[in-house]
C-alpha positions as CSV (number, residue, x, y, z in Angstrom):
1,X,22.3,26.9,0.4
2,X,20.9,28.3,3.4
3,X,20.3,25.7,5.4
4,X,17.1,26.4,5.6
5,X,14.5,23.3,5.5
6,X,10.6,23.0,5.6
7,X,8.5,22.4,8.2
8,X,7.0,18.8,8.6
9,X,3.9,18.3,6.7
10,X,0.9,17.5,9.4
11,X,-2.3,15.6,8.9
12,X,-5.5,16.6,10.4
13,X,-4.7,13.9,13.4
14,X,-1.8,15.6,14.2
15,X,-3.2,17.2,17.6
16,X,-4.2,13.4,18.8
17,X,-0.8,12.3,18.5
18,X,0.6,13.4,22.1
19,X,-3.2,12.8,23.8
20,X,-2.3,8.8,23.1
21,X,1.6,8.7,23.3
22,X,2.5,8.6,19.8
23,X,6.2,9.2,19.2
24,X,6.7,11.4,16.0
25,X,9.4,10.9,12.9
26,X,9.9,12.4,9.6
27,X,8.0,10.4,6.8
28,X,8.2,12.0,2.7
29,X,7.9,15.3,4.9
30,X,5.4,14.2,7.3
31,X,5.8,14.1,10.9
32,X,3.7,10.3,11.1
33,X,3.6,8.4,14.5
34,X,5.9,5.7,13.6
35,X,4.5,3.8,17.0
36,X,1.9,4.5,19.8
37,X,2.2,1.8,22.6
38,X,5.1,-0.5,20.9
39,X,5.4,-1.8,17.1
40,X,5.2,-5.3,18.7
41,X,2.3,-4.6,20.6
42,X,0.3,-2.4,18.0
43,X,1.5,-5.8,15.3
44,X,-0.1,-8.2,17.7
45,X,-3.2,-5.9,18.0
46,X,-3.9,-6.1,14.5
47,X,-3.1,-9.4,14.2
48,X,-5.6,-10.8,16.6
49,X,-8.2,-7.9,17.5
50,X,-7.7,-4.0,15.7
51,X,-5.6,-1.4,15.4
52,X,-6.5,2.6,13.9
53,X,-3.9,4.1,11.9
54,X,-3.6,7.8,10.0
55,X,-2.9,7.5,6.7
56,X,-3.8,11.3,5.6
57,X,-0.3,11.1,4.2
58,X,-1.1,9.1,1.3
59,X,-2.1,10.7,-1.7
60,X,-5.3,11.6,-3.8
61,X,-5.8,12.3,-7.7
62,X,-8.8,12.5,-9.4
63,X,-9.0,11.7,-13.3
64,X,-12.1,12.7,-14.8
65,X,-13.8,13.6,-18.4
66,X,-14.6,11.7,-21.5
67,X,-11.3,10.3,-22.0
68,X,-10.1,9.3,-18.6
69,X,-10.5,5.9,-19.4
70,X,-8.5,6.3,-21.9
71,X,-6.3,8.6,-20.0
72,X,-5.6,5.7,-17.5
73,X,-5.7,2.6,-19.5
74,X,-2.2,4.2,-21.1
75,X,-0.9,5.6,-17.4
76,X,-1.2,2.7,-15.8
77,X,-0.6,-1.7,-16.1
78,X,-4.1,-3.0,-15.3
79,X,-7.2,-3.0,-17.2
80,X,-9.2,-0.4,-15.8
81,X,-11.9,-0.9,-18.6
82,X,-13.3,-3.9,-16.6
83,X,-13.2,-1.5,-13.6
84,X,-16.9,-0.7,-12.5
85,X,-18.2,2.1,-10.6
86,X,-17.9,0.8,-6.6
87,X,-14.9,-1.1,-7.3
88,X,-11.1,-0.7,-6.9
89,X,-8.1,-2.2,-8.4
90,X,-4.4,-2.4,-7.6
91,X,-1.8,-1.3,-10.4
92,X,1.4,-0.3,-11.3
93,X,2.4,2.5,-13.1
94,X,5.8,1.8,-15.5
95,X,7.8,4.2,-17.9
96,X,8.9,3.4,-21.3
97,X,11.4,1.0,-20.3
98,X,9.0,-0.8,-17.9
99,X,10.4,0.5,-14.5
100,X,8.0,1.1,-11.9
101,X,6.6,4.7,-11.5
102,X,4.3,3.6,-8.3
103,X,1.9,1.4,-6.7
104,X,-1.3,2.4,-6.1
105,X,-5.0,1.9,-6.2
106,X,-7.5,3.1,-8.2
107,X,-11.2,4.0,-7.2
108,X,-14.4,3.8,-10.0
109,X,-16.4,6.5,-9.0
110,X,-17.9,6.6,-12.3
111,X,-17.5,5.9,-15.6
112,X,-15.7,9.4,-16.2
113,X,-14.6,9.8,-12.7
114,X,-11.8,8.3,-11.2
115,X,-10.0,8.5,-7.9
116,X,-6.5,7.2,-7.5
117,X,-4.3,7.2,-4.1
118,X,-0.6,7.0,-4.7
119,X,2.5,6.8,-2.3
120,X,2.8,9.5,0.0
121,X,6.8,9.9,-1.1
122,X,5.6,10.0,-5.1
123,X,2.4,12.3,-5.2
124,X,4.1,15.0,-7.2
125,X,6.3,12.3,-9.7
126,X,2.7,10.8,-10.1
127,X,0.5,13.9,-10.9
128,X,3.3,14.8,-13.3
129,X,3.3,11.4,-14.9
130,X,-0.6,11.0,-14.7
131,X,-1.6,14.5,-16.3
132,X,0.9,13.8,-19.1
133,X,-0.5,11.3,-20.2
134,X,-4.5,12.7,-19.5
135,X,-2.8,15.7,-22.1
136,X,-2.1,12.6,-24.7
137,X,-4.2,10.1,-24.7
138,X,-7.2,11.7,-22.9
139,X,-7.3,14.3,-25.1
140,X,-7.6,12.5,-28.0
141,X,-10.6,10.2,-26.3
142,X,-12.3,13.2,-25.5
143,X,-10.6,15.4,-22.8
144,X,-9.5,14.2,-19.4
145,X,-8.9,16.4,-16.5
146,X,-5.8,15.5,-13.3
147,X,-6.5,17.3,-10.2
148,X,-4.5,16.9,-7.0
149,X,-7.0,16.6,-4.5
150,X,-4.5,15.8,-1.9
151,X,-5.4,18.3,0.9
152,X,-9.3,17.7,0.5
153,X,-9.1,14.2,2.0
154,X,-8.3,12.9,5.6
155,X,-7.8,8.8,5.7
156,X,-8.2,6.3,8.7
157,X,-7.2,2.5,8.0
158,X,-9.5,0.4,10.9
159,X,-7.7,-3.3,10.2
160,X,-7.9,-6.3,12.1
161,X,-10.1,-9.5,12.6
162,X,-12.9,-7.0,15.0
163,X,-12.4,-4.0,12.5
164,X,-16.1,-4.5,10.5
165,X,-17.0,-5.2,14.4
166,X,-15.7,-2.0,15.3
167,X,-16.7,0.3,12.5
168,X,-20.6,-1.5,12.7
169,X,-20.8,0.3,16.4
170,X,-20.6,4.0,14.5
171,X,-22.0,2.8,11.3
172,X,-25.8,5.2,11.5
173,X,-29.0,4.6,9.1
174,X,-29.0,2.2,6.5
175,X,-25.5,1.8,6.5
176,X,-25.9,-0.2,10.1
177,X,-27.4,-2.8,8.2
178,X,-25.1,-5.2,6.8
179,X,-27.6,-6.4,4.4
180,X,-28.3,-2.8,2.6
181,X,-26.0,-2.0,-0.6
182,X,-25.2,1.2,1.5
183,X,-23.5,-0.6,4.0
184,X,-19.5,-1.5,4.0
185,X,-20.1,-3.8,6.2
186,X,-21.5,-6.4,3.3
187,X,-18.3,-5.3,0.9
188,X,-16.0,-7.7,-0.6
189,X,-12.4,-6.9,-0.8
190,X,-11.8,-4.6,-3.5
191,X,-15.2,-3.0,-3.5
192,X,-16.7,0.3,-2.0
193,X,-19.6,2.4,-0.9
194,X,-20.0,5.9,-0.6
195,X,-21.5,9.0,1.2
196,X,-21.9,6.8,4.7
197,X,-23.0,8.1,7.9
198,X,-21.5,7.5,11.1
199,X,-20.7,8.8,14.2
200,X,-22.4,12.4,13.2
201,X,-20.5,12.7,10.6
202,X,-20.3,11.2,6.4
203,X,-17.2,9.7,5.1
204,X,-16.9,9.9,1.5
205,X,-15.8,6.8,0.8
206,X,-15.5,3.4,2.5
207,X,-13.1,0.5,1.1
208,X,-12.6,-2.9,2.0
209,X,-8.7,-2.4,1.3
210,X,-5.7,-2.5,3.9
211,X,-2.1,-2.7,4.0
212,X,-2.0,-5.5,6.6
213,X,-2.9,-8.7,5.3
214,X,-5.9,-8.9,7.4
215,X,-9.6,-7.8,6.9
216,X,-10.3,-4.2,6.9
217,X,-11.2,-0.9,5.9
218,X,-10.2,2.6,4.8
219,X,-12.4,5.7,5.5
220,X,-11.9,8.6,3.2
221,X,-13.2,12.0,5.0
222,X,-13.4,15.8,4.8
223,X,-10.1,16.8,7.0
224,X,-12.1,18.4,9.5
225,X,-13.9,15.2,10.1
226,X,-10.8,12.6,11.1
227,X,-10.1,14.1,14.7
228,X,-13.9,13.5,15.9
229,X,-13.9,9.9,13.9
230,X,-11.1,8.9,15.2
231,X,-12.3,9.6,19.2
232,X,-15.5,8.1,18.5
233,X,-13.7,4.7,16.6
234,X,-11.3,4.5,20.0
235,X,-14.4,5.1,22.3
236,X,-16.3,1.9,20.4
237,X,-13.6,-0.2,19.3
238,X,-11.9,-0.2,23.2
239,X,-14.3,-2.6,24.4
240,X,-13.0,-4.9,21.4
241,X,-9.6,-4.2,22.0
242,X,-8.7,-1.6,19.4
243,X,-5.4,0.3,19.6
244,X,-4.1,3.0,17.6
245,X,-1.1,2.2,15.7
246,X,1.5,3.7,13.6
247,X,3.4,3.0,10.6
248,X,6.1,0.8,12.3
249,X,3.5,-1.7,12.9
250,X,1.9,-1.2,9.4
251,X,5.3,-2.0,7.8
252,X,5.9,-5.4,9.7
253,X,2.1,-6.0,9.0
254,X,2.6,-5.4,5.6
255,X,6.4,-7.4,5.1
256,X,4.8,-11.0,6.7
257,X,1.7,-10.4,4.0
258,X,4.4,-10.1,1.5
259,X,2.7,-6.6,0.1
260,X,5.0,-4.7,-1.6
261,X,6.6,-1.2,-0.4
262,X,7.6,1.7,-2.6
263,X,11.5,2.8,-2.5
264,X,12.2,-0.8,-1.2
265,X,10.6,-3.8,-3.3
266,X,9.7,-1.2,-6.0
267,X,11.4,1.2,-7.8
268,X,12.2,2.7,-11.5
269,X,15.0,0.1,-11.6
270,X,12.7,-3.0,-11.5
271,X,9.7,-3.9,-13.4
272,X,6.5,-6.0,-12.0
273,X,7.5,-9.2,-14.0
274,X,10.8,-9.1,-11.3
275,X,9.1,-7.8,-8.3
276,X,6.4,-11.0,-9.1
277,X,3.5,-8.4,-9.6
278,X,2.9,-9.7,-13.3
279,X,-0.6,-10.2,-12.7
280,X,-1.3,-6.7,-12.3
281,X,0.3,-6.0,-16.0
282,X,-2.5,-6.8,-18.9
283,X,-0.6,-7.3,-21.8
284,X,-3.4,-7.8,-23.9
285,X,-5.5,-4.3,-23.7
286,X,-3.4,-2.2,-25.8
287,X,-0.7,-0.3,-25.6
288,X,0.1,1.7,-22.2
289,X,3.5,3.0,-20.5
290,X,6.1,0.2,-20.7
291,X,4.0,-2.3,-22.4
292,X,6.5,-3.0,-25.4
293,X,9.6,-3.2,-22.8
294,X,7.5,-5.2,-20.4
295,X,6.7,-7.4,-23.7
296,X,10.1,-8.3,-24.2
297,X,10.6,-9.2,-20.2
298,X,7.9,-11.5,-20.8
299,X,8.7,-13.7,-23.6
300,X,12.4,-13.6,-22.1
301,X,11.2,-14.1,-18.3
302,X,12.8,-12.1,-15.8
303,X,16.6,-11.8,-15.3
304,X,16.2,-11.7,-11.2
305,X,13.1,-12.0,-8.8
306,X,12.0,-11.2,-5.4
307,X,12.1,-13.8,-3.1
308,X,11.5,-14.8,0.4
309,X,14.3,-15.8,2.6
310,X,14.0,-17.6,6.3
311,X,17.9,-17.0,8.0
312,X,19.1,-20.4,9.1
313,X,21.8,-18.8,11.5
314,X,20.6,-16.0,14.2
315,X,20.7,-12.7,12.5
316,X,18.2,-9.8,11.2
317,X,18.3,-9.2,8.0
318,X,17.9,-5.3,6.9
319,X,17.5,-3.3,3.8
320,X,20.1,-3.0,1.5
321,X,22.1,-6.3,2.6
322,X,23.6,-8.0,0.6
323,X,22.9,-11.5,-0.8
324,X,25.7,-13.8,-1.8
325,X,25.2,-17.5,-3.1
326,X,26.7,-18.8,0.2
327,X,30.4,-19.1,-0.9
328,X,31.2,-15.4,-1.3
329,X,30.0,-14.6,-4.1
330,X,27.1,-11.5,-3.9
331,X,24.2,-12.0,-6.2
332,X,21.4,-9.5,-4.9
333,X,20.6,-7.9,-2.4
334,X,17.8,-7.7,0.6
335,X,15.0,-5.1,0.0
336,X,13.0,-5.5,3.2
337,X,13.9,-7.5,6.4
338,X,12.9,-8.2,10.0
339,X,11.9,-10.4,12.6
340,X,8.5,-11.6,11.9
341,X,6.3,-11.0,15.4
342,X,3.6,-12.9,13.8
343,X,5.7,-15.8,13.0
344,X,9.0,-15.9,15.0
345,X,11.5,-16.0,12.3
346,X,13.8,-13.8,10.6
347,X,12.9,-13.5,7.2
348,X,13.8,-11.3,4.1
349,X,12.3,-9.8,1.1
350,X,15.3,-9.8,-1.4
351,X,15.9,-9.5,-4.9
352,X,18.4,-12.3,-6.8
353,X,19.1,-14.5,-10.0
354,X,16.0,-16.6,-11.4
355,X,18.1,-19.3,-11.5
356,X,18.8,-18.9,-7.5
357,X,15.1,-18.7,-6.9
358,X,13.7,-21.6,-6.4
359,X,12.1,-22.8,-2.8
360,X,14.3,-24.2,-0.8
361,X,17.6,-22.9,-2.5
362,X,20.2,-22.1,0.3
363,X,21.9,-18.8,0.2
364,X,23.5,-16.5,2.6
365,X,22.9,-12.8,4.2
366,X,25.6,-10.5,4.8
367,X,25.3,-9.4,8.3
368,X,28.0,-7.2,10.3
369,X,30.5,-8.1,7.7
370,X,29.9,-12.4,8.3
371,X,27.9,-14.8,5.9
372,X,24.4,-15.9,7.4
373,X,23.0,-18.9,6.0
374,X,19.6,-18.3,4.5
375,X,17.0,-20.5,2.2
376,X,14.6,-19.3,0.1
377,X,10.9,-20.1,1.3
378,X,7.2,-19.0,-0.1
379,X,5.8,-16.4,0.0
380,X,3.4,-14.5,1.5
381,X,5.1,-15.4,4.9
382,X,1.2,-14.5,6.6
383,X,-1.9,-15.0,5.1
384,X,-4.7,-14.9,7.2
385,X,-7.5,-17.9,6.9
């Protein structure tokens, strides 16, 4: 041991940072603005008007060939085969004993061609797991192909309630017109359009997807492209109230919508049934990665499940708290935690027995050593109308 440790990982944004006050941390190896103006601010930004994050961290794999259908109907829980080309889908990936490998999305380019964008902390785990399984099962469909086409992409997320109002004042050609196909300004959620012009430049792909709970989009570019985006989305979204905002503020955007985050809600020790995220696991299309274990957890139901909690006393719940049944007793533990600026409570993602998770069961938080009383509530916390 040396001591010796790598430089910080920079995205293509990374010269803009200091231009608009962004203060810098260490995030899976990348130096990320965690805030710009204030999380609170940037939160309430998104919330009511915009807000512009980087998220060039995050990953990108493409699966292609004859079998990478096949190749991804084994790799990961959902049923890609009703997947069509300009659509995306949210999955999990599980190993054998039904643990969670990741979270991620998954783009239809094509019927062979497939894009997928995983956790920045788990690109390499998920490249491994992914080509494994492209060697297995695509092979035998045909051949399928894993490339980590990580440094080929820059990404911008534009969310909020005046993001499609933002993005339409860069939007050029066809794409302006919210009634053409070419436009992602007429997407649903979930859907996408590609090769769009704006500002001077073409983004490879637009999504309606976020990590915010509210309407949005992501914009998937050549690297070389983001910086001048990114000036020209400030420049029109201003009038509109855009900010930029960093991953602080997309974490306490993402907690009240209840979305789940890698490393807390989800890791190799829990499986989707758990973490409530059974929807995204289709039993019935055949075998795939975890499916027998995540059988079993089915016909059983799971052992423990995530559940919201609203404190009853004045105290903040934080990661890794622990949960006790109110008299002492600890029976899970808190996996994400905060005080909600949309809704102006302290509330807790936390893990605990299925028999303890019913609405409106009282329990208690752990805080500086002293019980806090605690009831478990619905979830999401936010959902926009």
């Amino acid at each position: 041991m040396d001591g010796h440790t790598d430089p910080l990982k920079r995205t293509p944004l990374f010269p803009l940072y200091e231009r608009y006050g962004a203060r810098i941390v260490d995030f899976a190896g990348w130096a990320m603005p965690v805030q710009f103006s204030g999380i609170v601010e940037e939160h309430h930004a998104v919330r009511q008007r915009a807000g512009l994050f980087d998220v060039s961290h995050m990953g990108e794999i493409e699966v292609r060939g004859p079998g990478a259908l096949a190749a991804l109907q084994y790799a990961v829980t959902n049923d890609i085969a009703r997947l069509s080309p300009g659509r995306v889908a949210y999955t999990l990936m599980c190993r054998e004993h039904g643990g969670i490998v990741d979270d991620l999305l998954v783009y239809c380019l094509a019927e062979d061609h497939y894009l997928l964008i995983p956790n920045a902390a788990n690109i390499d785990k998920d490249f491994e797991f992914i080509r494994s399984h492209a060697a297995s099962a695509g092979a035998r469909a045909g051949g399928a192909e894993a490339v980590d086409v990580s440094d080929q992409y820059a990404v911008l997320a534009l969310q909020g309630p005046r993001a499609a109002a933002v993005l339409a004042k860069v939007l050029e050609g066809e794409a302006a017109d919210p009634q053409h196909p070419s436009s992602p300004l007429g997407l649903r959620p979930f859907r996408f359009v590609t090769g769009v012009p704006l500002a001077g430049r073409r983004a490879r792909i637009i999504s309606r997807t976020g990590y915010t709970g509210e309407d949005g989009f992501e914009i998937y570019l050549d690297p070389g492209d983001a910086p001048p985006l990114w000036e020209a989305l400030m420049e029109a979204g201003t009038p509109e109230g855009l900010v930029p905002a960093g991953l602080g503020a997309r974490d306490t955007l993402r907690f009240e919508a209840c979305l789940p985050l890698y490393g807390n809600e989800l890791t190799e020790e829990t499986n989707p049934f758990e973490a409530g995220l059974d929807r995204f696991v289709k039993l019935d299309k055949g075998p795939f990665s975890g499916s027998e274990a995540l059988q079993r957890v089915a016909a059983a139901g799971p052992a423990r499940r995530l559940v919201g909690l609203e404190m009853l006393d004045r105290a903040i719940p934080r990661p890794g708290y622990t949960v006790t049944d109110g008299q002492g007793n600890a029976i899970g533990h808190v996996t994400s935690g905060t005080h909600a600026p949309t809704l102006g409570r302290s509330l807790a993602l936390a893990y605990v027995p299925a028999a303890a998770a019913a609405e409106g069961t009282r329990l208690a938080v752990v805080v500086r050593g002293a019980e806090r009383a605690a009831r478990v509530v619905p979830t999401p916390f936010y959902r926009r109308t």
